[in-house]
C-alpha beads as a LAMMPS data file, in Angstrom:
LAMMPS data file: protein, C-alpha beads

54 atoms
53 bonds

1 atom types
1 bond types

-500.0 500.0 xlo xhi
-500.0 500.0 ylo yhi
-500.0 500.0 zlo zhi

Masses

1 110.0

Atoms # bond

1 1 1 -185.506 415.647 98.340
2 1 1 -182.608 417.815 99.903
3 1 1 -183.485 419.899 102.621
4 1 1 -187.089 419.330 103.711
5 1 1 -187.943 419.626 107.048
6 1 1 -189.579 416.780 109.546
7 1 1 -190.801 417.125 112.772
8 1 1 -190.653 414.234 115.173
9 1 1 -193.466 413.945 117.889
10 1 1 -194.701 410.994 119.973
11 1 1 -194.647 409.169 123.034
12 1 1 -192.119 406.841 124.648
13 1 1 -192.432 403.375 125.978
14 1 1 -193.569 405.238 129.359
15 1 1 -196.387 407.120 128.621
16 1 1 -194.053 410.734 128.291
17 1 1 -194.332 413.271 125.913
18 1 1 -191.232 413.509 123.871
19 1 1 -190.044 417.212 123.121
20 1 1 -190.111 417.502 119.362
21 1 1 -187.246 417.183 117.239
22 1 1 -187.175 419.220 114.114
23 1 1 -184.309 417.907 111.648
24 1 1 -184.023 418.585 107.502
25 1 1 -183.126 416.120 105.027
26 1 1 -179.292 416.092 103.965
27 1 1 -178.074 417.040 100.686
28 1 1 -178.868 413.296 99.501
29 1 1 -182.597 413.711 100.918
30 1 1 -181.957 411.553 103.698
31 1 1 -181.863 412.342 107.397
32 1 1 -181.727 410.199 110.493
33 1 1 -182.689 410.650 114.521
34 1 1 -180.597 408.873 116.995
35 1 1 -180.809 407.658 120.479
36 1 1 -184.529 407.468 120.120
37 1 1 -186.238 405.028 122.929
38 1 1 -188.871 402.569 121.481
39 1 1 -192.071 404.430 121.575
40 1 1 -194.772 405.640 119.702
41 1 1 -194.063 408.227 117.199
42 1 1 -195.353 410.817 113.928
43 1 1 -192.968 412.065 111.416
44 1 1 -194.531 415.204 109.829
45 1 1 -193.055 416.653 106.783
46 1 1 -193.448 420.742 106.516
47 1 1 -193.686 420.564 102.488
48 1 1 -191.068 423.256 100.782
49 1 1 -192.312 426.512 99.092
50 1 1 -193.252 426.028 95.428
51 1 1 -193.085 421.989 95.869
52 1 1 -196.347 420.538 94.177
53 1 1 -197.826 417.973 95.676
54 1 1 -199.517 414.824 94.001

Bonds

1 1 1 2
2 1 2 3
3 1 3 4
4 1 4 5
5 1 5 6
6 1 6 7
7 1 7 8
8 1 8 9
9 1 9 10
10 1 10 11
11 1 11 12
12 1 12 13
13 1 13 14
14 1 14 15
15 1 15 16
16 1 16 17
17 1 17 18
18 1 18 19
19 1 19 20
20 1 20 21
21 1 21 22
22 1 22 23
23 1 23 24
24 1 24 25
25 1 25 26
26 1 26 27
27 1 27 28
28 1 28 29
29 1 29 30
30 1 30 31
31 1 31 32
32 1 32 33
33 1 33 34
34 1 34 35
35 1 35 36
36 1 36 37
37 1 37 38
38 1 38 39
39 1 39 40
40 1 40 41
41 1 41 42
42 1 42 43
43 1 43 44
44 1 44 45
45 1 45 46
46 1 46 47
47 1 47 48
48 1 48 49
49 1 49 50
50 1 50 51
51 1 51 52
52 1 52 53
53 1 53 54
């Protein structure tokens, strides 16, 4: 689904709080976060106006 936004949250492989990262989906529906350290982290997706969810 174009243009959906994500929010990435977490923690790295230190124990730090990673400022969150808000990104949409491309025209294709896909989208991608680089240079990301290993860690622990959420992807949360903020679900479009008038989408229906199942």
């Amino acid at each position: 689904l174009a243009g959906v936004t994500f929010t990435l949250t977490g923690v790295d492989g230190m124990g730090n709080q990673v400022v969150p990262i808000e990104m949409s989906s491309d025209e294709t529906g896909l989208l991608w976060f680089t240079d990301l350290v290993p860690g622990t982290y959420t992807l949360t997706e903020t679900i479009p106006p008038g989408y229906m969810t199942s």
